[in-house]
C-alpha positions as CSV (number, residue, x, y, z in Angstrom):
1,X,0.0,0.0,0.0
2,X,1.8,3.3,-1.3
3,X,1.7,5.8,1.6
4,X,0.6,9.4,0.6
5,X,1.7,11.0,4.2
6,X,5.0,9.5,5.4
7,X,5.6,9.4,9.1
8,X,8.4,11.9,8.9
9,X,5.8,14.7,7.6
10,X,3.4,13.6,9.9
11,X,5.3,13.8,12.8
12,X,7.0,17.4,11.5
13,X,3.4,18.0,11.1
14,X,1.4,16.9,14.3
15,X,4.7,16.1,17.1
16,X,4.2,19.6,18.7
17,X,1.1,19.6,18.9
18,X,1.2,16.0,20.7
19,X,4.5,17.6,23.0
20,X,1.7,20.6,24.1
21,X,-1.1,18.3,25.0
22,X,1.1,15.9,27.2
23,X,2.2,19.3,28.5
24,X,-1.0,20.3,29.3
25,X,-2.7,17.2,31.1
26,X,0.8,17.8,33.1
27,X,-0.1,21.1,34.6
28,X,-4.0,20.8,33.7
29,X,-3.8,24.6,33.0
30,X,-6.0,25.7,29.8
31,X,-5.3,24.9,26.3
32,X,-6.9,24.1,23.3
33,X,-5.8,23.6,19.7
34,X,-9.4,23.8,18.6
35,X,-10.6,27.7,18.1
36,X,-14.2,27.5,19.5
37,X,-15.5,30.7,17.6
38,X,-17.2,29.7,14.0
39,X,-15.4,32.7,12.0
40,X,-12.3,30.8,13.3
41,X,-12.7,28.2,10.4
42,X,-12.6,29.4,6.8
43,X,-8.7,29.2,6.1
44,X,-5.8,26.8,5.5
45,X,-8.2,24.4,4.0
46,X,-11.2,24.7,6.9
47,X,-14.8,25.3,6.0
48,X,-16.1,28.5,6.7
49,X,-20.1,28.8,7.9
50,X,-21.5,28.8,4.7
51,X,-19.4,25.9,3.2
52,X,-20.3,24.1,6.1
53,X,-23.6,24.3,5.8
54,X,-23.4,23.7,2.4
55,X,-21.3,20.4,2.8
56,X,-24.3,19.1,5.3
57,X,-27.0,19.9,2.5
58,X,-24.8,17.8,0.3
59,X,-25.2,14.3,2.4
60,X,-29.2,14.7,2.7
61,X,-30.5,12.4,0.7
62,X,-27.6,10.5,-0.4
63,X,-26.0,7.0,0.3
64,X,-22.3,7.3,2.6
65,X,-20.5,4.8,0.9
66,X,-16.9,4.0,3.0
67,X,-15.8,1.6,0.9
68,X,-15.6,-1.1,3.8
69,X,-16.3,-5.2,3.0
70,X,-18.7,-7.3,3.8
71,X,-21.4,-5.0,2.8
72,X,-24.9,-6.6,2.6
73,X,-27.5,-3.8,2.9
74,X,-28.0,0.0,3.2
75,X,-29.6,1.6,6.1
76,X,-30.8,4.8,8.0
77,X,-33.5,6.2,8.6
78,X,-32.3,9.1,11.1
79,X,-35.0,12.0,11.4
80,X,-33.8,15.1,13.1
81,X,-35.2,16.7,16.7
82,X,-36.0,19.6,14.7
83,X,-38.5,17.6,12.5
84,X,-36.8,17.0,9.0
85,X,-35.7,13.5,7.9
86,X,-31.8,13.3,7.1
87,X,-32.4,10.3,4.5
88,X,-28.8,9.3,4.5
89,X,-28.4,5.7,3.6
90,X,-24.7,4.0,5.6
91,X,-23.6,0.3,4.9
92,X,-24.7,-2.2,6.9
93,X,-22.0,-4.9,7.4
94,X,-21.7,-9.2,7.8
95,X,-20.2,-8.9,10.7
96,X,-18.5,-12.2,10.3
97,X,-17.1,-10.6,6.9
98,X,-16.0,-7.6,8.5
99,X,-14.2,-8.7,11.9
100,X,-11.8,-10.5,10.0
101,X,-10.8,-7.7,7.8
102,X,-10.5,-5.0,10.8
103,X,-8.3,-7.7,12.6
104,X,-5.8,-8.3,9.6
105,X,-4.4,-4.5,9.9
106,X,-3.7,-4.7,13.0
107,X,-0.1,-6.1,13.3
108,X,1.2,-3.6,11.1
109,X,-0.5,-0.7,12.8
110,X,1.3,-2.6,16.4
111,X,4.4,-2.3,14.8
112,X,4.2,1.5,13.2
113,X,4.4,2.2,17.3
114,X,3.2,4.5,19.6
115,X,4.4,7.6,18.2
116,X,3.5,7.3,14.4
117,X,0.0,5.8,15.5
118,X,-0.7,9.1,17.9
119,X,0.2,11.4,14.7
120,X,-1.9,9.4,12.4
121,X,-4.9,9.7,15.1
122,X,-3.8,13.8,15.2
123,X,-4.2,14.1,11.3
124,X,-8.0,12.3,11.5
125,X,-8.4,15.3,14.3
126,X,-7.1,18.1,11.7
127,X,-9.1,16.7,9.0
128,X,-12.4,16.2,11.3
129,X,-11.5,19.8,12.4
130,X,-11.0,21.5,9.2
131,X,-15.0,20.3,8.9
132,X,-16.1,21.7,12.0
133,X,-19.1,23.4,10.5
134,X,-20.2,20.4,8.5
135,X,-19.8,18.5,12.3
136,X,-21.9,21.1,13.7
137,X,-24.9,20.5,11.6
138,X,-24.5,16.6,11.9
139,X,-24.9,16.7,15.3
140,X,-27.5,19.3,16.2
141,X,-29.7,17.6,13.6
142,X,-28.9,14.1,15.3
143,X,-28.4,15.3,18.9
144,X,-31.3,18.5,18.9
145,X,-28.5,20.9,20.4
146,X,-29.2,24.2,19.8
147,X,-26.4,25.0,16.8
148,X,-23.8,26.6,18.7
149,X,-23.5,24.4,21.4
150,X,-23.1,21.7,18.5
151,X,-20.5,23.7,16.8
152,X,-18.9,24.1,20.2
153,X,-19.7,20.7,22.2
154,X,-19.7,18.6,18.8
155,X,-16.6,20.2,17.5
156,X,-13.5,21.8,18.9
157,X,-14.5,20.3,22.7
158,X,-15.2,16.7,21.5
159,X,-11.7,17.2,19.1
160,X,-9.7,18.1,22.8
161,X,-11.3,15.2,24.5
162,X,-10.2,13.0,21.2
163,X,-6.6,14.5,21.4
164,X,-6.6,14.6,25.3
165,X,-7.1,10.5,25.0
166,X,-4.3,10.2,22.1
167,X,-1.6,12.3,24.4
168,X,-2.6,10.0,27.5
169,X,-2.0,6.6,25.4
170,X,1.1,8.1,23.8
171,X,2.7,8.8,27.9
172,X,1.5,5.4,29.1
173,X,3.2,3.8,25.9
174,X,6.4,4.9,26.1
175,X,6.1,4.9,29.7
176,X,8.3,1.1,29.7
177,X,11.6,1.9,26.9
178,X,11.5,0.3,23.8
179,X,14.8,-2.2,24.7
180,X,17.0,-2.3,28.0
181,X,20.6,-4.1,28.5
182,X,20.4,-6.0,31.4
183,X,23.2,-7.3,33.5
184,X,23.7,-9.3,36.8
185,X,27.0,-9.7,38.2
186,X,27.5,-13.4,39.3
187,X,30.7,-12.6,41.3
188,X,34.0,-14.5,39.9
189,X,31.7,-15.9,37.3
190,X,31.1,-14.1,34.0
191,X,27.7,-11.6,34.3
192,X,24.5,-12.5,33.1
193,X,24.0,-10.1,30.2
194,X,20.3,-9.7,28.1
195,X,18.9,-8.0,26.1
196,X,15.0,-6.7,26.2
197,X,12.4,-5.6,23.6
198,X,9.0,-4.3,25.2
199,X,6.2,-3.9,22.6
200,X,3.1,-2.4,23.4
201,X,0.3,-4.7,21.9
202,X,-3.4,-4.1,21.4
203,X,-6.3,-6.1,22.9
204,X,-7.9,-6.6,20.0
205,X,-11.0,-4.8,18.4
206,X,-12.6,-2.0,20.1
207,X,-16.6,-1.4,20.3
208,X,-17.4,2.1,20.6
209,X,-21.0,2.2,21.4
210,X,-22.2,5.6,20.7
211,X,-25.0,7.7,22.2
212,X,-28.0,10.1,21.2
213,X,-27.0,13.0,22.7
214,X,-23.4,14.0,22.7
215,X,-22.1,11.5,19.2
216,X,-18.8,13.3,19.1
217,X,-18.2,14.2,22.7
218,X,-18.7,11.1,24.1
219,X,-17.6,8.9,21.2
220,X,-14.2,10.4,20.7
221,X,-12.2,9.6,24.0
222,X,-12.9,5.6,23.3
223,X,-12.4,5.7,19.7
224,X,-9.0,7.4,19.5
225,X,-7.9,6.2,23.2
226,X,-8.1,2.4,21.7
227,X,-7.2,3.7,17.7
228,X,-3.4,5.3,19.5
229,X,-2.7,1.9,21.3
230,X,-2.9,0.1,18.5
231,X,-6.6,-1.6,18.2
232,X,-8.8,-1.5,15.4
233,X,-12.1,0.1,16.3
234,X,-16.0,-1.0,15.2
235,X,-18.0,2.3,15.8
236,X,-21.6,1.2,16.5
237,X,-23.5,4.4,16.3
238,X,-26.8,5.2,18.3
239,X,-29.6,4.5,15.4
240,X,-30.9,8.0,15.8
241,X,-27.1,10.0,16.0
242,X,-25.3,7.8,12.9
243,X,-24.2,10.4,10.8
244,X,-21.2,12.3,12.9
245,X,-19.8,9.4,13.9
246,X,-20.0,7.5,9.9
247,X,-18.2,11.0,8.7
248,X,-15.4,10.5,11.6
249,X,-15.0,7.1,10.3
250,X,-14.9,7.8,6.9
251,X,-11.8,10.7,7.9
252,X,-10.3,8.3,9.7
253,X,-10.5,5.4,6.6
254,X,-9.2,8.2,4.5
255,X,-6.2,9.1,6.5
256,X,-5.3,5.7,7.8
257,X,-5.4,4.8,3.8
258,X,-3.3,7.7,3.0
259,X,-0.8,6.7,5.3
260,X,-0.2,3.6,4.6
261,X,-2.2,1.5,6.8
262,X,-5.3,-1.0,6.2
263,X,-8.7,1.8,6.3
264,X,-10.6,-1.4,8.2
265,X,-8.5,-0.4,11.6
266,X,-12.2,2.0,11.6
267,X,-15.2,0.3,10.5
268,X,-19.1,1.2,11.0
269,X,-22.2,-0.7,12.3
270,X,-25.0,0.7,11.3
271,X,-27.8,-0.9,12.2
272,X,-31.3,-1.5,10.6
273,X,-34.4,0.0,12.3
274,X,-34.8,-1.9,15.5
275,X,-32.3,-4.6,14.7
276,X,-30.7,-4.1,18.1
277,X,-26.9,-5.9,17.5
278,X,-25.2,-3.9,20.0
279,X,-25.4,-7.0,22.4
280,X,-24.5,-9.4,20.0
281,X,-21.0,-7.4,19.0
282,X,-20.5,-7.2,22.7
283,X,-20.2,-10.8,22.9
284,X,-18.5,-11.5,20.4
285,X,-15.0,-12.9,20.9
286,X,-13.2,-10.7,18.9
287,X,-14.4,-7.5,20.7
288,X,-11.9,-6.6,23.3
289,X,-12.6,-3.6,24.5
290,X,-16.2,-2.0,24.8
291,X,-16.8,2.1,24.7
292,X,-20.5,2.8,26.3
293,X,-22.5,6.0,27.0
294,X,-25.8,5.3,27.5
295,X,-28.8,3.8,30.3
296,X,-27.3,2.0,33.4
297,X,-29.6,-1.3,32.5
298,X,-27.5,-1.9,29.0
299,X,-24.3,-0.6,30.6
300,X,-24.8,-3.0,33.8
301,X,-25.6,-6.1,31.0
302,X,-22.4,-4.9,29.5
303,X,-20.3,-5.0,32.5
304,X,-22.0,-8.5,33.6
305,X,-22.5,-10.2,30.2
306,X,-19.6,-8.9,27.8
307,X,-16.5,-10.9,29.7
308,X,-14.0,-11.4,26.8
309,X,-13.8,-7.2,27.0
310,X,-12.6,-4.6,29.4
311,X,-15.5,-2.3,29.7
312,X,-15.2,1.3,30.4
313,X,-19.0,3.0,30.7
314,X,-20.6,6.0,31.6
315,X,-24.2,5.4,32.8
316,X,-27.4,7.2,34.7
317,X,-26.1,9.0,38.2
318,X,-28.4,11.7,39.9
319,X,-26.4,14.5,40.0
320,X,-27.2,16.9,43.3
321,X,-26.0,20.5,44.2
322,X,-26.5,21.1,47.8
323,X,-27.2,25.1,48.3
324,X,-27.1,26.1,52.5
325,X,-25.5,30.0,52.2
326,X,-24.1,32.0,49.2
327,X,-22.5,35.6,49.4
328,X,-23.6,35.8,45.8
329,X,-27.3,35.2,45.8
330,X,-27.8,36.7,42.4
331,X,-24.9,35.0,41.2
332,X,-26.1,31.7,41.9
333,X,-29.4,32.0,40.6
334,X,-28.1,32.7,37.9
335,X,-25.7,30.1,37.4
336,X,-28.0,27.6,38.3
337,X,-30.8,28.6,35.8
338,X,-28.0,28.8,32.8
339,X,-26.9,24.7,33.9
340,X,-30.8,23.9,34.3
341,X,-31.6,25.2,31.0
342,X,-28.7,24.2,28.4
343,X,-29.2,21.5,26.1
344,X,-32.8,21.2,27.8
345,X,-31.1,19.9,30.4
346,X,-29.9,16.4,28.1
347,X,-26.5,16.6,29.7
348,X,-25.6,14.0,31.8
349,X,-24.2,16.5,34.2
350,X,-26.8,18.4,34.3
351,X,-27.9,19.2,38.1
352,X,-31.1,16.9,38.9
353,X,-31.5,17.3,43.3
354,X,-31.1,21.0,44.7
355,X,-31.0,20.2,48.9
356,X,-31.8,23.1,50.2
357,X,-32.1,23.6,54.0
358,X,-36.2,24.1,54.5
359,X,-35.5,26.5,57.3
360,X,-33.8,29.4,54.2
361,X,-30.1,29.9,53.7
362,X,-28.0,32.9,54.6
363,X,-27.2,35.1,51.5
364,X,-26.0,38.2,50.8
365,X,-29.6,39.8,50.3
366,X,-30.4,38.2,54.0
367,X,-31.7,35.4,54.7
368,X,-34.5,33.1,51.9
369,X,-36.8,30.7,52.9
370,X,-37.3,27.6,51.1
371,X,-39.7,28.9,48.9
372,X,-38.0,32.1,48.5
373,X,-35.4,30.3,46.8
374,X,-37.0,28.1,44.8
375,X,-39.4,31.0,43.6
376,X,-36.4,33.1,42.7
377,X,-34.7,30.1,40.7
378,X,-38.0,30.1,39.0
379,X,-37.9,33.9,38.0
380,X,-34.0,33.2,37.3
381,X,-34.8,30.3,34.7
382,X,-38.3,32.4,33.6
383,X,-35.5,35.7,33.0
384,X,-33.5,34.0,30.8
385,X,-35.2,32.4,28.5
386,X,-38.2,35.0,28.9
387,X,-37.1,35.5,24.7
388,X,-37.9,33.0,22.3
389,X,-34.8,33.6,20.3
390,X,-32.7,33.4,23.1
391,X,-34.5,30.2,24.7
392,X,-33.9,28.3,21.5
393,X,-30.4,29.2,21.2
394,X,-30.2,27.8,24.9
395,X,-32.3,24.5,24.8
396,X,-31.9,22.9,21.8
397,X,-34.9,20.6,21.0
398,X,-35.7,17.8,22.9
399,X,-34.1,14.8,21.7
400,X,-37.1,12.2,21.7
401,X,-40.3,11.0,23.2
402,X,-38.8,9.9,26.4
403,X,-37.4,12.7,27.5
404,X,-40.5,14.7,26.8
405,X,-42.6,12.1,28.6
406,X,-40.5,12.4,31.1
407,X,-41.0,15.8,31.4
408,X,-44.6,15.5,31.3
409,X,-44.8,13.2,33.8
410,X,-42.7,15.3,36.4
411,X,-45.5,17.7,37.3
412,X,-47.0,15.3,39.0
413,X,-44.6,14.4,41.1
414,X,-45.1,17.1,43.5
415,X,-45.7,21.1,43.5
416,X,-44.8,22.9,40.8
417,X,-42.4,25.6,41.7
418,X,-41.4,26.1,37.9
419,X,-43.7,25.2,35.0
420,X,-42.7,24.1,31.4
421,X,-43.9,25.8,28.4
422,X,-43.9,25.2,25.3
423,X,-41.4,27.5,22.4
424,X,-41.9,27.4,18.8
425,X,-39.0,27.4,16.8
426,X,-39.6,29.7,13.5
427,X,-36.9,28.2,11.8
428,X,-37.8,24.4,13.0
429,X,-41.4,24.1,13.1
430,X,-41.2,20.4,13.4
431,X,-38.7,20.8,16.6
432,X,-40.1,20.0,20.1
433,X,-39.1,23.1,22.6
434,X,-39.8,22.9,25.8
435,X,-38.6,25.1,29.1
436,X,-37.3,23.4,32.3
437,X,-39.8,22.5,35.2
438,X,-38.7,22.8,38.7
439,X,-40.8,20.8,41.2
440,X,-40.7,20.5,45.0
441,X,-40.2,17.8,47.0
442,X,-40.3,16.8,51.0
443,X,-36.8,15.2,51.7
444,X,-38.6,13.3,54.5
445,X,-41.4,11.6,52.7
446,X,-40.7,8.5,50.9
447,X,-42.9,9.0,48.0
448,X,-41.0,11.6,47.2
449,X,-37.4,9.8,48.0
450,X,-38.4,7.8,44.9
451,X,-38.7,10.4,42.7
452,X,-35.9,12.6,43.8
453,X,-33.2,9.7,44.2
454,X,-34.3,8.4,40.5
455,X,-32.6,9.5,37.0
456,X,-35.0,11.9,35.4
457,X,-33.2,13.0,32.4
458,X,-33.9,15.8,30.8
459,X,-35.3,19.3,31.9
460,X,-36.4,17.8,35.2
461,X,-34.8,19.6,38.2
462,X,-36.5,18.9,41.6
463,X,-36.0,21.2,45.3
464,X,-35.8,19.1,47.7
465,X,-36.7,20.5,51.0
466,X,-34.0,18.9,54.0
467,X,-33.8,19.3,57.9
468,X,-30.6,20.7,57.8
469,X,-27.0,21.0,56.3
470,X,-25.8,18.3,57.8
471,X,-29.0,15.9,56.5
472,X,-28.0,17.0,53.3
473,X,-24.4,16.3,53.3
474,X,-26.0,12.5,54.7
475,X,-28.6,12.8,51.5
476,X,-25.6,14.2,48.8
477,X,-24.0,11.0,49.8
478,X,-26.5,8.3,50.2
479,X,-27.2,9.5,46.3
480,X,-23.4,9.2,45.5
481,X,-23.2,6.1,46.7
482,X,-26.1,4.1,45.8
483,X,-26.9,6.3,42.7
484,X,-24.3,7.6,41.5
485,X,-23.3,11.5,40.3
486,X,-21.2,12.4,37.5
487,X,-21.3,16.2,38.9
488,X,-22.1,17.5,42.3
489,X,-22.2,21.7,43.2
490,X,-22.4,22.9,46.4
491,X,-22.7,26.7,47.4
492,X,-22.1,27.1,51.0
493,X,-19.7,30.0,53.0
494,X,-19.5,28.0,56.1
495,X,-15.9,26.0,56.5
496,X,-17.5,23.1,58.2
497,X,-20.0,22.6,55.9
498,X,-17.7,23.0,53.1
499,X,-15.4,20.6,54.8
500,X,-18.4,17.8,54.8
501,X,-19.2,18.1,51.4
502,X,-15.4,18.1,50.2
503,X,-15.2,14.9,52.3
504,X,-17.9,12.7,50.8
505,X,-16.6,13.5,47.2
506,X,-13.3,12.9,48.0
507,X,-14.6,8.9,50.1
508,X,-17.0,8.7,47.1
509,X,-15.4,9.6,44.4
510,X,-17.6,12.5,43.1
511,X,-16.2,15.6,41.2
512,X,-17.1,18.6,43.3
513,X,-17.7,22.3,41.8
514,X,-17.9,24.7,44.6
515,X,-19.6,28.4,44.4
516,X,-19.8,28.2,41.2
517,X,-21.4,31.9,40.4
518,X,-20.0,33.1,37.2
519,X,-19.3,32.0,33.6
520,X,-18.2,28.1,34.6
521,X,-21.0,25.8,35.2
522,X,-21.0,22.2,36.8
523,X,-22.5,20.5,33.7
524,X,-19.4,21.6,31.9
525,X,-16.3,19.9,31.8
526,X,-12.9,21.3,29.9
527,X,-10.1,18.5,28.3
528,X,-6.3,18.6,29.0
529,X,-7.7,20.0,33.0
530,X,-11.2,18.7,34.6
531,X,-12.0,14.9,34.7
532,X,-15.5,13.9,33.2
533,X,-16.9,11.2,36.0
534,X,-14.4,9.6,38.0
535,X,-14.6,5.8,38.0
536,X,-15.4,5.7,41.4
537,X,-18.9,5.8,41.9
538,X,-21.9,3.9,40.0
539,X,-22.3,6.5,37.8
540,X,-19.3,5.3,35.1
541,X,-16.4,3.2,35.4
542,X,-13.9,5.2,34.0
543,X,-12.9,8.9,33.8
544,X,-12.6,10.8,30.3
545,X,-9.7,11.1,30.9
546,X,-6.7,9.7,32.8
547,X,-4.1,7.2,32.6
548,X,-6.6,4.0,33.7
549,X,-9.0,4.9,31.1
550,X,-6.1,4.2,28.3
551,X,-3.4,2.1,29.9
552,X,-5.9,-1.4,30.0
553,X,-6.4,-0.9,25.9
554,X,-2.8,-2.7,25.6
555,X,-0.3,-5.2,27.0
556,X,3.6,-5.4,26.8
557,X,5.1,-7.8,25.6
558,X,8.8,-8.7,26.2
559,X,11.0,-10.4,24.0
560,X,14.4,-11.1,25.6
561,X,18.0,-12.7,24.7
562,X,21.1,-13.6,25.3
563,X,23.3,-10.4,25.0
């Protein structure tokens, strides 16, 4: 296979900026190779808006061939949260043809080594950057986020976490040196001299499951974290989010072809309408490893059924922010209603449980009641998205029927401190908007215990009236532990309190944002610096993105002889 991009230009090309992301998950200080502003793209070969857009229109309609065997059937069927049908048709593969194939590139790609495989993964990232517009449109028409959160979240923020997961299997890699002399002195007696080869090897094939709501995001750290160490990866996309994922394999089958390497180290699985093979590539013996963002109940069968793999997921936690004083009480409303309220609150660190003492808090502006607060979050949600234009830039559309039954549903669950409306979208007729509800609850009652310590995702927030500070730290970690949390926010200006709180996040594993009351919200998470989940706690069993979540995706081997 003639190479089009040798390893010396693509390491010219793409070595520094490997050297500045291992650099940055060093320090964890800010960076990011990825310009989040959309006039950003539009030169050195990047789409601006319009050719973006342009390049979206294109695919509508249209069959996405990627040239990959075993090809039996073409499928889709992908309809958009803002009502219009995407109609692109992907290949839908013999599985028993196309294992094979992925597996036969892979000794080559073991033996290119850790280096040239991390540059290779950094020139699918250019490429998949250069398109960021394109992305954008891919994902908020599979995903319903509003389009600058796409642009942003789907883009330049899911291309750090893809490069953060490259520069953390490149440091475990070459973590053990390629060879090593070895010598024992034996005395009198001639030394014992050898020499030693350590190769990393991959697992096997990788199974990146993908999700609904954040393709890219989510999708990325598994794909590229298992692509740098040397596996082939099948990318089995969510049937309703296919077509970000099929163009990043179709970049990547490109590239990998271009430099020299077998394209079916990235395959797709598209699936027909309610076909359902996710369990049976779990189980099959040539999957490895297993990438999964989704429901705890498919991610629990994973973890129990899918044994040949090592299985890294991120599933359902109830994510609580525990509010007993603020010296900011504008601040926090504010900050609060923003995380409520993005992405219609289909993040999965989206605040779900606000403890709040029922006696008030202590604030700034004197002391609030219960109610006080609650009412003012309502008038602090109500505030900013009180404009149309402004609340569908915010919330997206609601990404299907579940969610909005779900948010239905929740009225009924107790009183309703917040109510959803409905918003039209003049651009998306089709497109289901709706604002958050807030609803309160009695910490003390057990009807409402099993509302309040359930997953309600979407924009479902509940208040949840406790005794005191202390029974909420008890409550914050009761849900930790038994339900998980991939966030938890606290806003408190007493030292003891704080204290507590810090404490069950650090014995349950919890990542813990503290008075937050400006432009950084809990339900966001930045590459190269914070750590998305923790591994710790029921809510996923890995962190995007640390040196566990890559180091298990290969073995060394040693080869060793007589010097």
């Amino acid at each position: 296979m003639a190479a089009e991009l040798t390893t010396h230009e693509l390491i010219a090309r793409h070595r520094p900026t490997l050297d500045q992301a291992l650099e940055a998950i060093r320090t964890r200080a800010y960076w990011s190779p990825h310009p989040e502003h959309p006039k950003a793209y539009g030169e050195h070969g990047s789409l601006d808006a319009a050719a973006g857009k342009a390049a979206f229109d294109a695919l509508l309609g249209t069959r996405l061939d990627l040239g990959q065997p075993g090809t039996d059937d073409w499928v889709g069927g992908e309809v958009s949260p803002y009502g219009i049908e995407l109609g692109v048709t992907y290949p839908h593969a013999d599985i028993d043809v196309l294992l094979p194939a992925m597996k036969a590139g892979q000794g080559a790609w073991r033996d290119a080594g850790a280096e040239t495989r991390a540059v290779v993964c950094l020139e699918i990232l250019k490429r998949i950057s250069d398109r960021t517009h394109e992305f954008a449109h891919a994902v908020m028409h599979t995903s319903g986020q509003a389009f600058m959160m796409a642009l942003q979240a789907g883009g330049p923020h899911a291309q750090d976490r893809g490069l953060e997961a490259v520069a953390y299997a490149y440091a475990e890699q070459v973590r053990t040196p390629g060879t090593a002399e070895w010598t024992k002195p034996q005395g009198k007696r001639e030394p014992l001299a050898l020499t030693k080869q350590f190769t990393p090897v991959p697992r096997g094939v990788a199974l990146v499951i993908g999700c609904n709501t954040f393709p890219t995001w989510n999708g990325y750290p598994g794909l590229f974290a298992s692509l740098a160490t040397g596996n082939a990866v099948l990318v089995k996309p969510h049937p309703r989010a296919v077509l970000p994922l099929a163009l990043t394999v179709k970049i990547a089958r490109e590239v990998l072809t271009e430099a020299g390497f077998d394209p079916n180290l990235v395959a797709l699985a598209a699936e027909r309408q309610g076909e359902g093979i996710a369990k049976t590539l779990a189980t099959r013996p040539e999957i490895r490893i297993i990438d999964y963002t989704g429901s705890t109940a498919f991610g629990d069968w994973l973890e129990a059924n899918a044994r040949q793999a090592q299985v890294y997921t991120e599933k359902a936690g109830v994510n609580t922010v525990l509010v007993e004083s603020t010296d900011d009480y504008k601040g926090m409303l504010s900050n609060l209603a923003f995380s409520l309220s993005l992405y219609s609150g289909q993040m999965c660190t989206t605040p779900q449980n606000l403890l709040i003492p029922r006696a008030g808090i202590r604030t700034d502006q004197g002391p609030k009641s219960f109610d006080e607060v609650t009412a003012d979050l309502a008038k602090a949600v109500d505030g900013l998205l009180g404009d149309d234009a402004r609340a569908n830039a915010l919330l997206g559309a609601i990404v299907n029927p579940d969610v909005k039954a779900r948010l239905e549903a929740a009225a009924s669950l107790g009183e309703v401190a917040l109510a959803s409306r409905e918003i039209t979208n003049p651009d998306f007729p089709g497109a289901v908007v709706r604002t958050p509800v807030i609803v309160k609850l009695d910490g003390a009652k057990p009807d409402d215990e099993a509302a309040y310590m359930s997953e309600c995702f979407g924009p479902v927030s509940f208040a949840v009236a406790v005794d005191s500070a202390a029974d909420a730290v008890e409550l914050l970690r009761r849900t930790i532990r038994d339900k998980g949390a991939m966030t938890v926010g606290a806003h408190t200006t007493d030292e003891e309190v704080e204290r507590a709180v810090r404490e069950v996040c650090l014995e349950e594993a919890a990542q813990l944002s503290l008075n937050l009351t400006g432009g950084v919200y809990v339900n966001q998470t930045a590459a190269f610096s914070d750590f998305h989940g923790s591994g710790g706690n029921p809510a996923a069993n890995a962190a995007l993105c640390d040196g566990a979540f890559v180091a298990n995706r290969f073995r060394v081997v040693e080869v060793r002889r007589e010097a």
